[in-house]
TORDO-608796 format. One line per 5 residues: for each residue x, y, z of C-alpha. Coordinates in steps of 0.25 Angstrom, whole numbers, plus 2048, in hexadecimal, padded with zeros to 3 digits. Layout:
N
X:Y:Z  ...
This chain:
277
7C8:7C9:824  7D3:7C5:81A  7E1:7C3:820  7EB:7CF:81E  7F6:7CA:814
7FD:7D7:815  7FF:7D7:825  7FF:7C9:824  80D:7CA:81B  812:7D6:824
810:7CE:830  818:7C3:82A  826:7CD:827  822:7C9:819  823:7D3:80C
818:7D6:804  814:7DC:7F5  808:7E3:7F3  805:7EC:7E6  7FC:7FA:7E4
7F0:7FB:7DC  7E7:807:7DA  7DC:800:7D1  7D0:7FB:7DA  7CE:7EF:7D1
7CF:7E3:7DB  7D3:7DA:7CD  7E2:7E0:7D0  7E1:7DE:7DF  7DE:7CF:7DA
7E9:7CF:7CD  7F4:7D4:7D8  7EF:7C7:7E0  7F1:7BD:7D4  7FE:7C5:7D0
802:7BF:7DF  80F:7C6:7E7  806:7CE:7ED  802:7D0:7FB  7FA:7DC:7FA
7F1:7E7:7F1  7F5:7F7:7F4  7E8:7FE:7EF  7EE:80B:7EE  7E0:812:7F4
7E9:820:7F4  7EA:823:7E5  7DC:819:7DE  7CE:81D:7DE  7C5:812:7E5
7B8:810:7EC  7B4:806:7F9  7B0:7FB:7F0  7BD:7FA:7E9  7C3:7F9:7F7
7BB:7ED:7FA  7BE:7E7:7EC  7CE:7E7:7EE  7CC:7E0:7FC  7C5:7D5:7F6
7CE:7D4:7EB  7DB:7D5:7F6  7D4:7CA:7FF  7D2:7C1:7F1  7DF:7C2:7ED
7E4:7C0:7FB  7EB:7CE:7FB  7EB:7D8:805  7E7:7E6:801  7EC:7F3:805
7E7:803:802  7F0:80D:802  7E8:81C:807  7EB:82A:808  7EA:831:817
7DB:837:815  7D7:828:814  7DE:821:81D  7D0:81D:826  7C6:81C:81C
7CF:813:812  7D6:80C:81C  7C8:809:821  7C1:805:814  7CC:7FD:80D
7CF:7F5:81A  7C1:7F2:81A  7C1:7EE:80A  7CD:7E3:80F  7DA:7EC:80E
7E2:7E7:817  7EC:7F1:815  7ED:7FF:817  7FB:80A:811  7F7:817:815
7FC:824:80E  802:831:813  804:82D:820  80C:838:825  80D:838:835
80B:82F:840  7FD:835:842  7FA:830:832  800:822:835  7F7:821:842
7EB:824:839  7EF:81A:831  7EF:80E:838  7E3:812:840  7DA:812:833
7DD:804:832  7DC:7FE:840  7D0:7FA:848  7CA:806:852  7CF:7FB:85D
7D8:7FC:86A  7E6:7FC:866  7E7:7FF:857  7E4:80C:855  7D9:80C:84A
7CE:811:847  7C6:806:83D  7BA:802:844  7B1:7F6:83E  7AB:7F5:830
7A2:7ED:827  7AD:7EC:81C  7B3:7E0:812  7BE:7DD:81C  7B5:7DA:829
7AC:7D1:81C  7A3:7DD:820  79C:7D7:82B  7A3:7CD:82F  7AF:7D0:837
7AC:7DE:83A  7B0:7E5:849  7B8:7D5:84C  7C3:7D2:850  7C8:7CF:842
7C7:7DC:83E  7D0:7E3:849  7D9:7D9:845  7D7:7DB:837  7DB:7EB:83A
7E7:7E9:841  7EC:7DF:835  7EA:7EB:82B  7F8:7EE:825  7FB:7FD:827
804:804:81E  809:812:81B  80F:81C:810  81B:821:816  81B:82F:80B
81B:83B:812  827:842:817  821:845:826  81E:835:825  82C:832:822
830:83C:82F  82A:834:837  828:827:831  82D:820:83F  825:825:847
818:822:83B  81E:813:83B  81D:813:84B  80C:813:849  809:806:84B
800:7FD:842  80A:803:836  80F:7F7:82E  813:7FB:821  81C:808:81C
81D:80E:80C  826:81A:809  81F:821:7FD  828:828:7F5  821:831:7EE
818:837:7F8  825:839:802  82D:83F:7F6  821:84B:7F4  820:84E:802
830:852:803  82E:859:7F6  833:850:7ED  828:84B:7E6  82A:83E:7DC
83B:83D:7E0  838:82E:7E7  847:82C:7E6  84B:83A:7EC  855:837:7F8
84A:83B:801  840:833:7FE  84A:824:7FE  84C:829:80A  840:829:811
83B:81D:808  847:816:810  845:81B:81D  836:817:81D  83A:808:818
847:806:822  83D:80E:82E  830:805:82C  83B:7F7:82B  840:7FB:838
831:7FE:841  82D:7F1:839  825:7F7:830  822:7F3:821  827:7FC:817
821:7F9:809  826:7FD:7FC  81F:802:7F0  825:7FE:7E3  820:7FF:7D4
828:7F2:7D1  82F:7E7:7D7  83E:7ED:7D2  83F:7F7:7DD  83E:7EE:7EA
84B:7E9:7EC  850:7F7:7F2  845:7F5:7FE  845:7E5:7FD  855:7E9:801
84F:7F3:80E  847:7E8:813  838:7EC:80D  830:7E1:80A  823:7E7:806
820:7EB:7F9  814:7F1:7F0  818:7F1:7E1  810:7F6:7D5  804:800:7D2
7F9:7FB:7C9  7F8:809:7C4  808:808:7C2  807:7FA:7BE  7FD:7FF:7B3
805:80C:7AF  812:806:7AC  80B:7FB:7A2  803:805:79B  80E:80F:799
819:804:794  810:7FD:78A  807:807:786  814:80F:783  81A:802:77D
80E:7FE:774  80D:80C:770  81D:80D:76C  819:7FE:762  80E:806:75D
816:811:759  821:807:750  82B:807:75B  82B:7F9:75C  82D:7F4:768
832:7FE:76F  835:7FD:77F  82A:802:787  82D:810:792  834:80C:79D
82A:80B:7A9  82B:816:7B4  82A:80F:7C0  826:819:7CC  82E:812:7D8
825:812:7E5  81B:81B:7EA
């Protein structure tokens, strides 16, 4: 089984970069490789269509491109997609919607091995990251498991009431605040910079610092990390495909067409950058 580079970095106090895709096509996995910076691939499994084979497809292009892989999944899914993108050679796992300790429980018992101690409830498969029938029901595979990294969307408001006590669940190593989902459930739907919603951004980051925990932050772009560089955050996922994609089309397609129409060479729109998620 193909080392962890995700836990490996964690384990080490070191930060780390990853980026989103929601395409399937395992060529961007291995672009974001050649790109280089990158320590992991977020497929962003809430939001993209995709099937088992795709799943299986990504994990050979993260394990070419020596990247580590994570899904991000909604709470009706966490078993089943936990199961079947650990078994494709994610190594990763950012579960959504968590909203009480009983959620976060959940969480990290899809991912662990139905073992004494670590409260999971994966039992052995035939699957990419055991080489299908090679390693299955060993040792290496427990082990394997355990070294699954474990993160959580910290966006609900009953989360964020009783977010210590959701960090206290062991096996919980990573922590992001998601601004639009918090600011909906307090009835404040799209105001990610309301007074409210900072708040508990800042609460989340400075509560997981302190129980040794790794807060991540989403950012469309490099220009906004200095704030949480400056609170001591060292992990950072920047840029969407589909975003990445947008912003292109609508400034040079909106330039070309402005050429076209005998402006010259009139500036482009400015692009709208959305902030985190």
């Amino acid at each position: 089984m193909a080392p962890n580079r995700l836990r490996e970095k964690l384990n080490a106090g070191a930060g780390t970069i990853g980026t989103h895709i929601l395409s399937t096509w395992p060529t961007l996995v291995e672009l974001i490789g050649d790109a280089g910076g990158y320590d992991y691939v977020e497929f962003t499994a809430e939001y993209a269509p995709f099937t088992m084979y795709d799943l299986d497809n990504l994990g050979r292009a993260f394990e070419l491109k020596n990247l580590a892989g994570m899904i991000k999944i909604e709470q009706k899914q966490y078993t089943h997609q936990a199961m079947r993108a650990i078994g494709s050679g994610f190594q990763s796992v950012l579960f959504a919607d968590i909203r009480t300790v009983a959620d976060a429980q959940e969480a990290v018992a899809a991912v662990r091995a139905e073992t004494p101690g670590t409260g999971g409830r994966l039992g052995v498969g035939m699957r990419r990251d055991v080489g299908t029938v090679l390693k299955g029901g060993s040792p290496a595979y427990v082990d394997a498991l355990n070294e699954v990294v474990i993160a959580i969307m910290v966006e609900k408001r009953e989360c964020v009431e009783d977010l210590e006590a959701i960090l206290s669940v062991p096996g919980i190593d990573m922590v992001q605040f998601g601004g639009s989902d918090y600011s909906m459930s307090l009835g404040l739907t799209g105001q990610r910079s309301h007074p409210d919603v900072q708040k508990a951004e800042r609460k989340t980051i400075e509560l997981a610092l302190k129980m040794g925990k790794n807060p991540r932050i989403e950012l469309a772009d490099i220009k906004g990390a200095a704030p949480y560089l400056e609170m001591g955050v060292k992990h950072f996922c920047i840029g969407w495909d589909v975003r990445i994609l947008y912003d292109w089309w609508r400034t040079n397609g909106a330039g070309m067409r402005a050429m076209l129409a005998g402006e010259g060479t009139a500036s482009a729109p400015q692009v709208v950058k959305t902030g985190t998620y």
